[in-house]
C-alpha positions, 0 to 999 in steps of 0.5 A: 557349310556342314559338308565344307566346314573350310569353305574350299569348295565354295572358294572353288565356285568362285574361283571357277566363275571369275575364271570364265568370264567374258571380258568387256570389249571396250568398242561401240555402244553394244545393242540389246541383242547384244546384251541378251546373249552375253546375259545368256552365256553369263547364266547359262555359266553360272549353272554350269559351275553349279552342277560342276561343284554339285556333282550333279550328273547324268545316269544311265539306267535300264528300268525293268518297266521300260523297254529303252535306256533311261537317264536319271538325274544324280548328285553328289551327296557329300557336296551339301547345298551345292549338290542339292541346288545343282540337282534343282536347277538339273530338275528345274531345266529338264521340266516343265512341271517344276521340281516336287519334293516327294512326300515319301522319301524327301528328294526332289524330282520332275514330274512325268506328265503333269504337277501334283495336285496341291491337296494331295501329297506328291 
């Protein structure tokens, strides 16, 4: 609570998920697949507010080693543990290796072709 020491962007949060959720129609028993979506929409809501409130967002950028646009992932540092849990859940989505913290500086990032090996700093 250090970045939001009164809770208003935490209230926020909560407000923002109560807002959008889908509301029970009250009909016929639903059946699994039926379920399986609406649990789908329901995460994939729950992650969107996340990396809302964590200022979590897509950046373009030129690298001087690649000849095409690239994308980084950024995040709003002021926001505290919702920024920081936003970008995790960015890098966590975005690949397949998982989210790294790096050794040298401490943020975490997506690994490019492979998982670090466990007795070598990432």
């Amino acid at each position: 609570m250090g970045a939001d020491p009164q809770g208003v962007l935490y209230l926020a949060w909560l407000r923002e998920l109560r807002a959008r959720r889908p509301v029970a129609v009250v009909g016929p028993e639903p059946s699994a697949g039926d379920l399986v979506k609406l649990s789908r929409e329901q995460v994939a809501r729950v992650v969107d507010v996340w990396l809302a409130h964590g200022g979590v967002q897509l950046v373009p950028c030129w690298r001087d080693d690649m000849p095409h646009l690239a994308v980084r992932v950024d995040f709003d540092r002021s926001a505290g543990l919702h920024g920081l849990l936003g970008l995790e859940i960015a890098t966590a989505l975005a690949s397949p290796f998982g989210v790294v913290q790096c050794a040298g500086c401490g943020y975490p990032y997506a690994p490019a072709k492979r998982r670090p090996r466990a007795d070598r700093r990432p």
